[in-house]
DRENTORKOL-3810 file (N, C-alpha, C; in nm, 4 decimals):
REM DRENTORKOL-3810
@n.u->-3.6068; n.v->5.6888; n.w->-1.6522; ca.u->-3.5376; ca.v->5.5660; ca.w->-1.6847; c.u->-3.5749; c.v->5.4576; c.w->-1.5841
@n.u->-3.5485; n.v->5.3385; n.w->-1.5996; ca.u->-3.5958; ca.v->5.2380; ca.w->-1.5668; c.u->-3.5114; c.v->5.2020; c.w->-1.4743
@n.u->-3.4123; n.v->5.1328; n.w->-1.4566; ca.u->-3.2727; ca.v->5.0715; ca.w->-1.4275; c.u->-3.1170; c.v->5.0985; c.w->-1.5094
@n.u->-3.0382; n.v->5.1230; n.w->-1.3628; ca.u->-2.9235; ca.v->5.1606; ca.w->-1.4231; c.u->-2.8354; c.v->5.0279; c.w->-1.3664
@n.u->-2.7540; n.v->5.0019; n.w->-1.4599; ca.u->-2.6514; ca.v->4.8882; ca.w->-1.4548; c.u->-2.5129; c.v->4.9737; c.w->-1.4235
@n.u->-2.3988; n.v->4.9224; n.w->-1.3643; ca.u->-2.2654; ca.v->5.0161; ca.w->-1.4138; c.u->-2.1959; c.v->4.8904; c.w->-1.4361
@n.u->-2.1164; n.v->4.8710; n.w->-1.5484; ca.u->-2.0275; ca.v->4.7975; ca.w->-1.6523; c.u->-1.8833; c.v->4.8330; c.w->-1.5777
@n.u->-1.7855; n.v->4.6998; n.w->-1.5639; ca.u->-1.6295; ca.v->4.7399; ca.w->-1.5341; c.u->-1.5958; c.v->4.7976; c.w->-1.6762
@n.u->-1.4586; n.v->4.8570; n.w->-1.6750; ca.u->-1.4077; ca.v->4.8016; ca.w->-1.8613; c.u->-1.2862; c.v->4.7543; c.w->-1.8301
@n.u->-1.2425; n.v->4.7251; n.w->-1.9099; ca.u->-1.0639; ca.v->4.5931; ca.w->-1.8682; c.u->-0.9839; c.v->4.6633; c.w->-1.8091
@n.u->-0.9753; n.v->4.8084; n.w->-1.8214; ca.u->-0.8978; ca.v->4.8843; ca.w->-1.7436; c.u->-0.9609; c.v->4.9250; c.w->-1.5634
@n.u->-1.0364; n.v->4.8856; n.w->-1.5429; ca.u->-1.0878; ca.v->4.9349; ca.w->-1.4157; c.u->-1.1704; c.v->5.0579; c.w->-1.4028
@n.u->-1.2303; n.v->5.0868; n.w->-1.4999; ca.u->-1.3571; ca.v->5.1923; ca.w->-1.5069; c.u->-1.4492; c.v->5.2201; c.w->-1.4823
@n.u->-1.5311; n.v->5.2317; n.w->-1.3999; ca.u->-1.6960; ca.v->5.2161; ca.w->-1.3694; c.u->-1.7782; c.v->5.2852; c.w->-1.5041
@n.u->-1.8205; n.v->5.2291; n.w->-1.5332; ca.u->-1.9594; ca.v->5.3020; ca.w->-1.6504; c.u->-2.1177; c.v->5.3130; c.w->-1.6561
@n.u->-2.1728; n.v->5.3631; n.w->-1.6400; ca.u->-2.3105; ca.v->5.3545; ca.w->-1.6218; c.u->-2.3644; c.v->5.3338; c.w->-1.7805
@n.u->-2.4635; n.v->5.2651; n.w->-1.7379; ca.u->-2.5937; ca.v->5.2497; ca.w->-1.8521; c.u->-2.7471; c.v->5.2477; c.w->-1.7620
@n.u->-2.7852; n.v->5.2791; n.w->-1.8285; ca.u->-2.9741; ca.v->5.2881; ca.w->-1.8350; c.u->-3.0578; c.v->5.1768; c.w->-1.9194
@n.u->-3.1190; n.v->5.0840; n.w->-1.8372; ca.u->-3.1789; ca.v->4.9920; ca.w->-1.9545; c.u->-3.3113; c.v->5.0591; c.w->-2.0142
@n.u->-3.3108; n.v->5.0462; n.w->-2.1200; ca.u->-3.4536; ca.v->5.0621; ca.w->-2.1793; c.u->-3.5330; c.v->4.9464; c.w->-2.2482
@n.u->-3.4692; n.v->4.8620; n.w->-2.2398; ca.u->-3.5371; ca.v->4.7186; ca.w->-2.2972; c.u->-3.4595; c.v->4.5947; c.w->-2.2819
@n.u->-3.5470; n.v->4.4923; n.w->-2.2047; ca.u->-3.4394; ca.v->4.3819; ca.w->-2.2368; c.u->-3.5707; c.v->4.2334; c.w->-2.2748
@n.u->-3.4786; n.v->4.1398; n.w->-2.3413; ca.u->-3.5597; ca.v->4.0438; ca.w->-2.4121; c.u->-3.4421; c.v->3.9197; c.w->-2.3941
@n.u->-3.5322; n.v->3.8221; n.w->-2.3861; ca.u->-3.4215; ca.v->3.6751; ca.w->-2.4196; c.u->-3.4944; c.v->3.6274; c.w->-2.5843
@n.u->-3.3566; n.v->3.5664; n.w->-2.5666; ca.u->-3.3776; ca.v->3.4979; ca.w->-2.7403; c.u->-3.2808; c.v->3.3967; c.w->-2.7251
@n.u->-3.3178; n.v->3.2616; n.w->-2.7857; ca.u->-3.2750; ca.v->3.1676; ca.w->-2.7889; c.u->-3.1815; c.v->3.0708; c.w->-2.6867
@n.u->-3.2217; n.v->3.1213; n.w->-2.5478; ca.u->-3.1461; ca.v->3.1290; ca.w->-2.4543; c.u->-3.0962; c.v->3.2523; c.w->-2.3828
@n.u->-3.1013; n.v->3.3206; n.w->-2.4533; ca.u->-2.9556; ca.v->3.4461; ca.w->-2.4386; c.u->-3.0329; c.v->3.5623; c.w->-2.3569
@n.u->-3.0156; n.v->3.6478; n.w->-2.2764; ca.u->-3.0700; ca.v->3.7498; ca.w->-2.2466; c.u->-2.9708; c.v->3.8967; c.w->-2.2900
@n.u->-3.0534; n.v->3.9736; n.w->-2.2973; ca.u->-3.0032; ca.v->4.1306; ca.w->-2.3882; c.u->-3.0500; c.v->4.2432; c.w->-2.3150
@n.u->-2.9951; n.v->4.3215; n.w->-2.3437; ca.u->-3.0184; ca.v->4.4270; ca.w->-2.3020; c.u->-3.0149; c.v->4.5361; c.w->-2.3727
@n.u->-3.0689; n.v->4.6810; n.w->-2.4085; ca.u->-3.1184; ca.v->4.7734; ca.w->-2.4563; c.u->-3.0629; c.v->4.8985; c.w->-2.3813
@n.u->-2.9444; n.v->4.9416; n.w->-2.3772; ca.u->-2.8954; ca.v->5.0349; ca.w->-2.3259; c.u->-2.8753; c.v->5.1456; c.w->-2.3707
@n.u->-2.8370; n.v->5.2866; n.w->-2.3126; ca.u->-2.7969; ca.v->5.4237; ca.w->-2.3606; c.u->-2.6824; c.v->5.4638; c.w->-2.2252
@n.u->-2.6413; n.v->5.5376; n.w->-2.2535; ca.u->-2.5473; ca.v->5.5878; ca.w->-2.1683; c.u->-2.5703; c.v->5.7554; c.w->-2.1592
@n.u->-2.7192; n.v->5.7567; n.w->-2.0991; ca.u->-2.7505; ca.v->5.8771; ca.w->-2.0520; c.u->-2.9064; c.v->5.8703; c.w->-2.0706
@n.u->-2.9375; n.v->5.9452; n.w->-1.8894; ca.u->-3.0482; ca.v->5.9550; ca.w->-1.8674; c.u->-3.1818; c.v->5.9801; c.w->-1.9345
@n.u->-3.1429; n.v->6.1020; n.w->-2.0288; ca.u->-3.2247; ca.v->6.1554; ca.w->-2.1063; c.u->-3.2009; c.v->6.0779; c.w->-2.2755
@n.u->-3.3227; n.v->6.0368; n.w->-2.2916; ca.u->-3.2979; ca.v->5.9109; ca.w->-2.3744; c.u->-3.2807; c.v->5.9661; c.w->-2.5121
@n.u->-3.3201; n.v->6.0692; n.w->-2.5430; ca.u->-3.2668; ca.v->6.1416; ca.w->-2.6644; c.u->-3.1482; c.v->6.1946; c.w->-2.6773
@n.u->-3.0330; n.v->6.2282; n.w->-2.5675; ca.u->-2.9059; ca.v->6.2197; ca.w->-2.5685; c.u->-2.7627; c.v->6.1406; c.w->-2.5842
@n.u->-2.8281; n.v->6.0550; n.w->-2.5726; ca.u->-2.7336; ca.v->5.9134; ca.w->-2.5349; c.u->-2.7420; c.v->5.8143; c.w->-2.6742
@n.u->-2.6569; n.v->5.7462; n.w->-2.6662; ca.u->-2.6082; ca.v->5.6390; ca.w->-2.7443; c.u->-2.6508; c.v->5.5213; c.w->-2.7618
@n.u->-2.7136; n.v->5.4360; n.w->-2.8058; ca.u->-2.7688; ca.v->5.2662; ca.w->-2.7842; c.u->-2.6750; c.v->5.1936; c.w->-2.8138
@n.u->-2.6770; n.v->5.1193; n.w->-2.7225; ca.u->-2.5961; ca.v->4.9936; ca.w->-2.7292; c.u->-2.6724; c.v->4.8360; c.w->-2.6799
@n.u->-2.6598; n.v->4.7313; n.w->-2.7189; ca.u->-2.7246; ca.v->4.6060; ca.w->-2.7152; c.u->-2.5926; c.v->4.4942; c.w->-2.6274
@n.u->-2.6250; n.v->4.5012; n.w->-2.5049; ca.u->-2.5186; ca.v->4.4163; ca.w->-2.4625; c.u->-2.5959; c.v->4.2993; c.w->-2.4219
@n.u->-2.4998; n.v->4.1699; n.w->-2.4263; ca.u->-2.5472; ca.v->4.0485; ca.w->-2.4192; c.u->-2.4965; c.v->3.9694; c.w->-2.3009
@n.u->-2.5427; n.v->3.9390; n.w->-2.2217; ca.u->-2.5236; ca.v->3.8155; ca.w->-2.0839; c.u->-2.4694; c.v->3.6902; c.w->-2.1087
@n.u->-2.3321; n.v->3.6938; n.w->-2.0710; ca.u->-2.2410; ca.v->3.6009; ca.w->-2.0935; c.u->-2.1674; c.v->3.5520; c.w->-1.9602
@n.u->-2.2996; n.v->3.5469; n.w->-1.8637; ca.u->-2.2312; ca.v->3.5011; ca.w->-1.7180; c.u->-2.2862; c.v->3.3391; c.w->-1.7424
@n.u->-2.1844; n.v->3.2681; n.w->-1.6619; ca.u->-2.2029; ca.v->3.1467; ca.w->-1.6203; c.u->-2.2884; c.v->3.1356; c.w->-1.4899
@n.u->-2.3317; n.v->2.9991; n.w->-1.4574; ca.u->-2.3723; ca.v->2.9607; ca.w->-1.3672; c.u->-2.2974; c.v->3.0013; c.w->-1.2170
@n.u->-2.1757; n.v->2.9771; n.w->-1.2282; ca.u->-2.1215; ca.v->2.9862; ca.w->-1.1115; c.u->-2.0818; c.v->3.1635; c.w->-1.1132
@n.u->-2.1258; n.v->3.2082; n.w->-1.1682; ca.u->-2.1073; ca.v->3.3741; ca.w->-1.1672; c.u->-2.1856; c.v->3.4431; c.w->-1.0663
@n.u->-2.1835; n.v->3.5006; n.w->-0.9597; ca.u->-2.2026; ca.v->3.5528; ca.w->-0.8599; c.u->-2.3232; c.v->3.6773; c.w->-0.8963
@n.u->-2.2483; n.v->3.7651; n.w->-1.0145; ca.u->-2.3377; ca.v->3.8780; ca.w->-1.0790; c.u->-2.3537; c.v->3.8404; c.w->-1.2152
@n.u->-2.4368; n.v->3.9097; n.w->-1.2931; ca.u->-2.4433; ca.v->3.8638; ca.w->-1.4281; c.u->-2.3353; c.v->3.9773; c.w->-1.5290
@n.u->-2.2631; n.v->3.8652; n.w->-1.6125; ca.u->-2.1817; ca.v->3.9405; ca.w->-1.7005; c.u->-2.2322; c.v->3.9635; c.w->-1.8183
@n.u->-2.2225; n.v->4.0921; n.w->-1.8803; ca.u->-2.2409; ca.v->4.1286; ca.w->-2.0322; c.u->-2.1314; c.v->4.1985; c.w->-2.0862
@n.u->-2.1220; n.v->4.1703; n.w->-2.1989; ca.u->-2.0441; ca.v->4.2531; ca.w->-2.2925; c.u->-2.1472; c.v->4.2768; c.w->-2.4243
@n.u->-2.0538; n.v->4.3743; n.w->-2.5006; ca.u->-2.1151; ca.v->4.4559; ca.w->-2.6206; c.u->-2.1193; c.v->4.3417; c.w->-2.7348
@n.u->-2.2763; n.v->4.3351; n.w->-2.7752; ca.u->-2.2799; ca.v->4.2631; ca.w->-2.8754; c.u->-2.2190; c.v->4.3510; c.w->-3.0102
@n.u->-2.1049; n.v->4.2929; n.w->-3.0771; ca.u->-2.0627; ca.v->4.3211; ca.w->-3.2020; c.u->-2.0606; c.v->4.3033; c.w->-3.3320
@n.u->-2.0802; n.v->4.1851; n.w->-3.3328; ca.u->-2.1216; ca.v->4.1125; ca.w->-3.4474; c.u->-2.2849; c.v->4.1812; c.w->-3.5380
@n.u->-2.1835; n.v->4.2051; n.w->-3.6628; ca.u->-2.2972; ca.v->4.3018; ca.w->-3.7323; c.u->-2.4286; c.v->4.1651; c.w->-3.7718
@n.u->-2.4386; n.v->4.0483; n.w->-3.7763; ca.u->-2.5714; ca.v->4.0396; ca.w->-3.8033; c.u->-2.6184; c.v->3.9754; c.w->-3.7412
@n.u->-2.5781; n.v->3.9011; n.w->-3.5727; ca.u->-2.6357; ca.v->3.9224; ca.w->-3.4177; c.u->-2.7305; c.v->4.0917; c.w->-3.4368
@n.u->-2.6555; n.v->4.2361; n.w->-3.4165; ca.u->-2.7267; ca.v->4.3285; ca.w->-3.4234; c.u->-2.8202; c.v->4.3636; c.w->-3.5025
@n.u->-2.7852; n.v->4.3346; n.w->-3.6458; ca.u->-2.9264; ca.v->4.3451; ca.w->-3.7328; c.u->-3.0437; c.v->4.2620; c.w->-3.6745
@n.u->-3.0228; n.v->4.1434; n.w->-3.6450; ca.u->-3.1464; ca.v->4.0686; ca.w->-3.5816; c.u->-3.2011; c.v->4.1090; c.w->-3.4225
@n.u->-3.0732; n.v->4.1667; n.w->-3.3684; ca.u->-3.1776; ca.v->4.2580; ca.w->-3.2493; c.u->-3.2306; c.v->4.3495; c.w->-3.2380
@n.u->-3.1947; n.v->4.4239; n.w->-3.3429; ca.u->-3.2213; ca.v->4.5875; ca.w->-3.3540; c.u->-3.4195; c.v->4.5388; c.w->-3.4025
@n.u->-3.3998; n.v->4.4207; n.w->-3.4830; ca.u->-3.5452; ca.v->4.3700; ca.w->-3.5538; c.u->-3.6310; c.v->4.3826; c.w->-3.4411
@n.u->-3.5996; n.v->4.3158; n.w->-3.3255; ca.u->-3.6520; ca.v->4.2931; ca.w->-3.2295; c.u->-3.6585; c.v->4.3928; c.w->-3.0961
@n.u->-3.5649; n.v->4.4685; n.w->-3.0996; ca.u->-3.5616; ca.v->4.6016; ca.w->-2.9906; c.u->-3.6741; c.v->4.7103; c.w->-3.0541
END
């Protein structure tokens, strides 16, 4: 694996992810995640960078929107 990120969640959770791809589009930067090392085990998920300028680290959350994902999945 490439790079591992770890995600808060609203409750105070640490979470790891593994990037396997990331791309900007239209501004936006993405990311290509699984939640486990071995890349045939794990789960994909497409989270999207929603930090501001004055943001210290960069924030993402889970892109949800079903046809945001159809158009990244095009592109992942």
């Amino acid at each position: 694996m490439e790079e591992k990120i770890t995600l808060q969640t609203d409750t105070g959770e640490s979470v790891d992810f593994y990037v396997l791809e990331e791309t900007r589009i239209n501004g936006m930067n993405y990311l290509l995640v699984t939640d486990s090392e071995e890349e045939e085990d794990g789960e994909c998920y497409i989270l999207k960078d929603v930090s501001g300028q004055q943001d210290a680290e960069a924030v993402y959350e889970f892109v949800e929107d079903d046809r945001e994902l159809d158009g990244l999945m095009g592109v992942f």
